[in-house]
C-alpha distance (Angstrom), angle and dihedral (degrees) to the residues before:
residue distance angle dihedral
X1 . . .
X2 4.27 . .
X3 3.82 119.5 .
X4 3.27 122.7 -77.6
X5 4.24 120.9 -131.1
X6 4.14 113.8 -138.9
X7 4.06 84.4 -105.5
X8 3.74 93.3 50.5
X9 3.90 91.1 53.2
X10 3.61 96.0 42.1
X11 3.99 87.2 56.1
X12 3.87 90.9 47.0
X13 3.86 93.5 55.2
X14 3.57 99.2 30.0
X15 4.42 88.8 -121.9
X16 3.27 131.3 140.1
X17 4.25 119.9 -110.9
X18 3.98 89.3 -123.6
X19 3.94 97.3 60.0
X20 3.87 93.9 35.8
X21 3.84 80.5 56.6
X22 3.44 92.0 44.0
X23 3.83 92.0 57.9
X24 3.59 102.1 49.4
X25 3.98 85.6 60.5
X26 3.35 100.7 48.3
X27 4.41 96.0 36.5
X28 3.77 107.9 68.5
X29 3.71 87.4 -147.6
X30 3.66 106.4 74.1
X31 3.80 120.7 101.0
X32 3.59 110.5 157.5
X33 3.66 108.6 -178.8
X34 3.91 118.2 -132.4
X35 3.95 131.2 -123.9
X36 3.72 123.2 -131.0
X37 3.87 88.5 -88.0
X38 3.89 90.5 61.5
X39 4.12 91.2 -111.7
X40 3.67 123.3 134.2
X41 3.62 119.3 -98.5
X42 4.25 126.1 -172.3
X43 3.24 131.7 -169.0
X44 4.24 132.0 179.2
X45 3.43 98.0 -56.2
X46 4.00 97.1 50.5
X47 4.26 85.0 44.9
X48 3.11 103.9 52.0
X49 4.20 85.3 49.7
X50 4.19 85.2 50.4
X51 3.81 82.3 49.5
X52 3.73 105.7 56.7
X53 3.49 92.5 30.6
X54 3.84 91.0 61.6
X55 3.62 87.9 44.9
X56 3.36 93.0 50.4
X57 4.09 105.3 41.1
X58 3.93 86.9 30.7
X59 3.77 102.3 43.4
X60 3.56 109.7 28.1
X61 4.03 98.0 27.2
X62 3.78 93.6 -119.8
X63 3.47 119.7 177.2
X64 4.27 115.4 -119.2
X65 3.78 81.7 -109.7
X66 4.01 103.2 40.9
X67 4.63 78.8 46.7
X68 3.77 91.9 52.5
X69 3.56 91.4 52.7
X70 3.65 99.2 40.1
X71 4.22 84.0 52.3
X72 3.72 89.8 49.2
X73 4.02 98.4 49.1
X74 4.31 89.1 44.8
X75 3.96 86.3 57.3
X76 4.32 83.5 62.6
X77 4.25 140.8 52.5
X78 3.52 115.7 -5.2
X79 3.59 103.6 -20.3
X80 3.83 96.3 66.0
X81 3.88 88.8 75.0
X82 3.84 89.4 58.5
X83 3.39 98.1 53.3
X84 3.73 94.8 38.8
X85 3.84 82.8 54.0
X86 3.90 86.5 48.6
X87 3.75 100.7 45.9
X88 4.17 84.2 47.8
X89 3.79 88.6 57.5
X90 3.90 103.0 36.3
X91 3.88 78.5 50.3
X92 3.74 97.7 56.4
X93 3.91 86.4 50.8
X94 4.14 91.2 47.9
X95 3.62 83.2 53.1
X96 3.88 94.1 53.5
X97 3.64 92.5 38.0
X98 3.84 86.7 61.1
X99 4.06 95.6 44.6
X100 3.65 90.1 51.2
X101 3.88 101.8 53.8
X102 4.04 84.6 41.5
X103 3.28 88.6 57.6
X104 3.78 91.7 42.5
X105 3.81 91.9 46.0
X106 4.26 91.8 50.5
X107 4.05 90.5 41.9
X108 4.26 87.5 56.1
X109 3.85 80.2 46.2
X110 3.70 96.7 49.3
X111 4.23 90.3 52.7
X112 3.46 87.1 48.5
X113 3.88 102.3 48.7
X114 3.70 110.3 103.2
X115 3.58 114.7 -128.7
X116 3.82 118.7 -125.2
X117 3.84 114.2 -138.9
X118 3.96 105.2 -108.9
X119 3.68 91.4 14.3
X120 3.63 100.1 79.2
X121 3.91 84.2 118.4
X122 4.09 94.3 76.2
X123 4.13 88.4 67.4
X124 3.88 94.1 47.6
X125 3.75 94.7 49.8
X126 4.27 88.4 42.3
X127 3.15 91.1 55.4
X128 4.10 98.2 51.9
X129 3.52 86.6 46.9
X130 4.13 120.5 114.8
X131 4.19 108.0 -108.3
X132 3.93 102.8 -92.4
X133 3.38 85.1 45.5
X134 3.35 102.8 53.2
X135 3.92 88.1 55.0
X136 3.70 92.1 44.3
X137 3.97 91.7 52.9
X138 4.19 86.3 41.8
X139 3.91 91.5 52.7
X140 4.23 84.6 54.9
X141 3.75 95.5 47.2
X142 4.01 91.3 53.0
X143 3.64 74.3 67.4
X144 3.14 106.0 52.6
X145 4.20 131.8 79.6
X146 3.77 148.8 -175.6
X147 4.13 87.9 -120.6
X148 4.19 89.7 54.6
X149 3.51 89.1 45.2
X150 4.11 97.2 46.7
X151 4.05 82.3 46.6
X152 4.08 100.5 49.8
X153 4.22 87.2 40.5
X154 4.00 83.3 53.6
X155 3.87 102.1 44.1
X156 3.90 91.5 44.1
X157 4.14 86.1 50.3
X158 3.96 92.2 51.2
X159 3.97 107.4 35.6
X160 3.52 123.4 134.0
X161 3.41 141.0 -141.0
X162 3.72 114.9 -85.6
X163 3.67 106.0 -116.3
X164 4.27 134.4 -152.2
X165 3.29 111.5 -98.1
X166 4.23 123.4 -94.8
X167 3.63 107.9 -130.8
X168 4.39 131.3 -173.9
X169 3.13 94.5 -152.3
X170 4.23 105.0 -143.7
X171 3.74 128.7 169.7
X172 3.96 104.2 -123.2
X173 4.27 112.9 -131.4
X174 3.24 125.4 -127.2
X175 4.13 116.1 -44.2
X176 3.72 113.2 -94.1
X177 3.68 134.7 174.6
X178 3.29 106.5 -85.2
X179 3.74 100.1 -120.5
X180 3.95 88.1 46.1
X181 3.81 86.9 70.0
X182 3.68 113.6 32.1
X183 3.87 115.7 121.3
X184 3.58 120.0 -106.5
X185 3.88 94.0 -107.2
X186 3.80 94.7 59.0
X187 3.57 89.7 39.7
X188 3.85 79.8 62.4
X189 3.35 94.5 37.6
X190 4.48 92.4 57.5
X191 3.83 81.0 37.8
X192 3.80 92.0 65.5
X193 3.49 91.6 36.4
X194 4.12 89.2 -116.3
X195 3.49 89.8 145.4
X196 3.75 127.2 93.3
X197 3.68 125.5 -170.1
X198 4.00 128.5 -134.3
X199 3.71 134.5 -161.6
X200 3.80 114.3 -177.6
X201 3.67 107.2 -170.2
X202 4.15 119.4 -139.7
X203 4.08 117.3 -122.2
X204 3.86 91.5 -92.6
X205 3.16 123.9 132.6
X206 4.05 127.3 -91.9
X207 3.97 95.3 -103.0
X208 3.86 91.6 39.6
X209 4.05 89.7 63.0
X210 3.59 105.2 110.0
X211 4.06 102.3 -121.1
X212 3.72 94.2 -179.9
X213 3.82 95.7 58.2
X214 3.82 88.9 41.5
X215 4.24 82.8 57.8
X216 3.26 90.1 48.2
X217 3.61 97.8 55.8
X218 3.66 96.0 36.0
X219 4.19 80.5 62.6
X220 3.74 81.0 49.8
X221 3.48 108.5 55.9
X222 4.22 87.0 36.6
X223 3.70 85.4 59.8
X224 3.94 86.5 53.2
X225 3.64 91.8 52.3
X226 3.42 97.5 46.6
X227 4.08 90.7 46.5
X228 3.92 95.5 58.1
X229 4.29 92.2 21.4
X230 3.87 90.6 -127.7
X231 3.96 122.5 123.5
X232 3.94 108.1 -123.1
X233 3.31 110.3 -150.3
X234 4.05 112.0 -126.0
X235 4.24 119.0 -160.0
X236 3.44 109.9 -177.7
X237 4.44 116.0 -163.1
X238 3.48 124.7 -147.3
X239 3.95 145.5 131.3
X240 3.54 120.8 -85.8
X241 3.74 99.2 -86.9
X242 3.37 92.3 43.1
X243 3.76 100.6 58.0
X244 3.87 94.0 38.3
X245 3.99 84.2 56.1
X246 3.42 89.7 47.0
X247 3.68 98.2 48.9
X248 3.76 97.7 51.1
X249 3.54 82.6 56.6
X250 3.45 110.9 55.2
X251 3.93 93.7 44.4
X252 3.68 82.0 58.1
X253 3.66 93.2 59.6
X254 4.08 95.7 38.8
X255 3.56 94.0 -100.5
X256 3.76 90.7 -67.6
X257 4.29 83.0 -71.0
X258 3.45 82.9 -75.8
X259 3.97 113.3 138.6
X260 4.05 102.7 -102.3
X261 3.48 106.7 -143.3
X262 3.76 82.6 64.1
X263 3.79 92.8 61.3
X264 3.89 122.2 73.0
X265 3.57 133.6 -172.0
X266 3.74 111.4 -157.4
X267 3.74 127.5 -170.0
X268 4.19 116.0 -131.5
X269 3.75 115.0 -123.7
X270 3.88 105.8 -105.8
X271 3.86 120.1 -141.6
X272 3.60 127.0 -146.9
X273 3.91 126.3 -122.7
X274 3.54 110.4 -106.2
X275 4.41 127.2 -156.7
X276 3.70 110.4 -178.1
X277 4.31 92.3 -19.7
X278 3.56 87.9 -50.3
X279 3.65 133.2 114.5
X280 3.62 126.6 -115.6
X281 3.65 137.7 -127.7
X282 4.13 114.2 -161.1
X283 3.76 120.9 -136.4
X284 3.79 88.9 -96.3
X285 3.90 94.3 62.7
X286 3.44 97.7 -106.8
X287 4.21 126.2 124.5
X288 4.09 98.8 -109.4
X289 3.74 105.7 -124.4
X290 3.56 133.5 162.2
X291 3.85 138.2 -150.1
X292 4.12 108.6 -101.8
X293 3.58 85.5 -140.7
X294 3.92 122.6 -166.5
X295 3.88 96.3 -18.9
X296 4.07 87.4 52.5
X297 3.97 87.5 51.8
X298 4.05 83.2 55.5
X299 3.76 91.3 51.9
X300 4.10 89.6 46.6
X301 3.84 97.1 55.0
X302 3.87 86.7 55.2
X303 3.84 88.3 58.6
X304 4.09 113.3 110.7
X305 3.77 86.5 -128.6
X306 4.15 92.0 60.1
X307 3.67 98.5 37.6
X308 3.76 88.6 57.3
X309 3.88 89.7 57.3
X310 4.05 85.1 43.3
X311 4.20 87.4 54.1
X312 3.36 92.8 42.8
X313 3.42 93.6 60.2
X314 4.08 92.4 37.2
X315 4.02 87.6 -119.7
X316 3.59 104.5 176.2
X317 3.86 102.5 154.4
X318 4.33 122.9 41.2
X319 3.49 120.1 -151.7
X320 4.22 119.0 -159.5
X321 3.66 118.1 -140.6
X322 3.49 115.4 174.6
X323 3.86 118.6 -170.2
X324 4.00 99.8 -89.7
X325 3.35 139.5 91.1
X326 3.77 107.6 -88.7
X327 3.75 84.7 66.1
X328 3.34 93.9 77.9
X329 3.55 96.6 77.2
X330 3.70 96.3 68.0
X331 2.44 112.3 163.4
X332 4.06 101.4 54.5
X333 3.48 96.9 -170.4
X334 4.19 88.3 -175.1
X335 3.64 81.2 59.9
X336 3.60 97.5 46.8
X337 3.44 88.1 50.6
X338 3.77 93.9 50.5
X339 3.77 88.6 60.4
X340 4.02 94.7 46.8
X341 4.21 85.2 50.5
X342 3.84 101.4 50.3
X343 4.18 90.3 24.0
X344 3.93 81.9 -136.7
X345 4.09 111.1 161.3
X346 3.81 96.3 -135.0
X347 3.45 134.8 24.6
X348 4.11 144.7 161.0
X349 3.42 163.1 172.5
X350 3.49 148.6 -80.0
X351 3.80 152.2 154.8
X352 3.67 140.2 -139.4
X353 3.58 126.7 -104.5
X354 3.97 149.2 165.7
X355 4.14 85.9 -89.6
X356 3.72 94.1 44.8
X357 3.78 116.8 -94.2
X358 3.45 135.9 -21.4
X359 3.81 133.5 -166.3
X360 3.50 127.4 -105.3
X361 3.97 95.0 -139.9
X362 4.04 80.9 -117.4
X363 3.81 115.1 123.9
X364 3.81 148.2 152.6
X365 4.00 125.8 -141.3
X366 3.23 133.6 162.2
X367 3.86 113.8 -125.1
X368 4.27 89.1 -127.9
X369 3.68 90.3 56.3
X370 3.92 91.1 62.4
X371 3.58 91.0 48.0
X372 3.88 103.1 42.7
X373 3.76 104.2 119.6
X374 3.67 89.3 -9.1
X375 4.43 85.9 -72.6
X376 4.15 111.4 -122.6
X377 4.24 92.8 -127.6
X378 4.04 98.5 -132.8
X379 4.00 108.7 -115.1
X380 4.10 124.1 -168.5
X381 3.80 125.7 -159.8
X382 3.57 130.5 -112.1
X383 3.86 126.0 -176.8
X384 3.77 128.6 -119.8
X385 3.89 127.4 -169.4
X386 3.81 108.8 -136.8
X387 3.85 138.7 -178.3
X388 3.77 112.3 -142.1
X389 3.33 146.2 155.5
X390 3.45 123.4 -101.5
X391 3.62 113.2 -84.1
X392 3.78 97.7 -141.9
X393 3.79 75.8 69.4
X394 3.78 90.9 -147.4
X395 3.58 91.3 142.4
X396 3.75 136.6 -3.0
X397 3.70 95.8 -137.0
X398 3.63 89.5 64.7
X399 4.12 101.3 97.7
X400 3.62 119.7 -172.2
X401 4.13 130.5 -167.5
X402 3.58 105.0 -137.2
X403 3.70 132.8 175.0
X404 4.24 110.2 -137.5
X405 4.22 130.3 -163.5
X406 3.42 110.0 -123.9
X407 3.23 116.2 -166.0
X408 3.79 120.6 -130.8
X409 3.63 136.3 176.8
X410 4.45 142.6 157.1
X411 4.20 132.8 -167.2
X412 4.55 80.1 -94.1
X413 3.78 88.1 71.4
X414 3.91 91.2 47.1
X415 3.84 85.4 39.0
X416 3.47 87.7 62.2
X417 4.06 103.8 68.2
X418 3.83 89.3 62.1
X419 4.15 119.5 81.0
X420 3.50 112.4 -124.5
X421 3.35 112.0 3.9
X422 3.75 110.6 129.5
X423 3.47 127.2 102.3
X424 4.00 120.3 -167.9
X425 3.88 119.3 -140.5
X426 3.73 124.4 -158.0
């Protein structure tokens, strides 16, 4: 049975919050435990007290005292198999109690759930569903909207082609500190504290994030700050699991003694898994969707709600810093400079290997570049084997194997519209 608030148990047994307070100081056998908030929480133990105490006070005009001992001698001999027969019913009819206004709560959900033209499947197949998973599917369709929907159905329509990197090949000089080597306008730039810093997070999983890099360039980018005496502001994009991981984390570690406020944690947009325009629901009953990963991080900073962070804090230039070690040379100044020579508005890195080359997750843009003419960020296709259930949601049992889009998308896509703007590492 869940936990209980003080409001929830007042309701139950029709009391007042005063005298249930007023019992658990003067009965010795009250320990309600408390929630992160501090608030009182009960569960069947502490009811079925609250119970027999009202029963007993209420009902047979016990004194506290004359209750407490009554309470005490039913816990021993012969009596304790009454009231463990008592507490087995009353908790049978707790646990109905709780189905019922569940099920009370979801059905004033399910009248109030907008239907989405050409989606009317999702309700059929919620309704079909087994209890938890009707709540578990209901939890992912408070996520879910026409706007997502009209957005995925439009990027999967107009992706591209994923194209082979362009690369200038140019021999890099003779390692520097980074700072020793930045051109005067970025100097300026960090100076002014133009420059805002980005960390798009891969799709691995929460424990697979490498915390000791992201220390390491945490130091980095403190140094930085502490060079020019400017905060840098830091967003870091990931899933939900990913961020709440991350989050925990870093208040563990004092935010790395960087200043908080300059530090956000922003949630990626998630996409849903379309068949034929329609949404689908995996075998599991769950909605299938899928983290939009760097491409949906893209789409987020050209939100009105993130570009007013980015003007409050006069960011004019981003700088991507994935969680590896090439990041720790921000700043590139050979880079920088590359971008001051050719006056390109984006530029980056990347390395040779037995495939070709591959990108270092490092790159320069310019915040006006993503925003000229509101900029359609490039996305490719990748496809996913799924197990779902049919969506004419006639019937749950029906499983289909079904092979979904999904879209996918990084800043080397977007890199690719401008001429010249790679610059190759060693």
């Amino acid at each position: 049975m869940k936990r209980r608030s003080l409001g929830e148990v007042c309701k139950l047994l029709n009391i007042r919050p005063h005298v249930i307070r007023y019992w658990e100081q003067m009965i010795p056998l009250f320990e309600p435990e408390k929630n992160l908030g501090g608030r009182r929480t009960y569960g069947e133990r502490e009811i079925h007290l609250l119970y027999r105490l009202k029963y007993l006070v209420q009902e047979r005009r016990y004194t506290l005292e004359g209750a407490f001992r009554a309470l005490v001698e039913e816990g021993q001999g012969k009596k304790a198999n009454v009231k463990a027969a008592i507490q087995s019913l009353r908790s049978e009819l707790l646990e109905m109690q709780e189905i019922l206004e569940q099920s009370l709560e979801l059905l004033h959900s399910f009248q109030g759930f907008p239907v989405i033209p050409g989606q009317e499947h999702l309700e059929k197949i919620l309704k079909r569903l087994p209890w938890e998973a009707q709540k578990e599917l209901y939890r992912d369709m408070k996520r879910f909207s026409p706007t997502l929907l009209e957005l995925t159905q439009f990027l999967l329509e107009n992706f591209r082609e994923e194209e082979p990197l362009r690369l200038i090949r140019k021999k890099r000089s003779k390692p520097r500190k980074p700072e020793e080597s930045l051109p005067s306008y970025f100097n300026q730039v960090l100076g002014e504290g133009r420059m805002g810093v980005i960390t798009l997070l891969s799709s691995m999983k929460p424990a697979e994030i490498p915390l000791s890099l992201l220390e390491k360039l945490a130091n980095r980018i403190r140094e930085i700050m502490h060079l020019y005496g400017r905060t840098l502001l830091w967003c870091i994009f990931g899933d939900s699991a990913q961020i709440q991981y991350l989050r925990d984390y870093v208040q563990r570690k004092s935010y790395f003694s960087l200043e908080p406020k300059a530090l956000y944690f922003l949630k990626e947009p998630v996409f849903p898994a379309l068949v034929a325009g329609k949404v689908v629901i995996q075998e599991q009953g769950r909605l299938s969707f899928y983290s939009s990963g760097q491409g949906g991080a893209l789409l987020l900073m050209q939100s009105q709600s993130l570009q007013h962070l980015f003007q409050r804090y006069a960011i004019e230039w981003f700088y991507f810093l994935p969680l590896n070690s090439f990041s720790l040379k921000f700043p590139d100044g050979e880079l920088l400079q590359h971008i001051v020579e050719t006056g390109v508005p984006m530029a980056g890195t990347a390395i040779s290997s037995e495939e070709g080359y591959r990108t270092t997750g490092i790159y320069v843009m310019k915040n006006a570049f993503l925003l000229e003419r509101k900029r359609r960020i490039p996305f490719t296709i990748k496809k996913d084997r799924l197990r779902i259930i049919n969506p004419e949601g006639s019937s749950t049992d029906d499983i289909l194997e079904v092979d979904v889009n999904r879209l996918c998308s990084s800043p080397a896509m977007l890199l690719g519209e401008t001429p010249h703007a790679w610059f190759l590492a060693e």
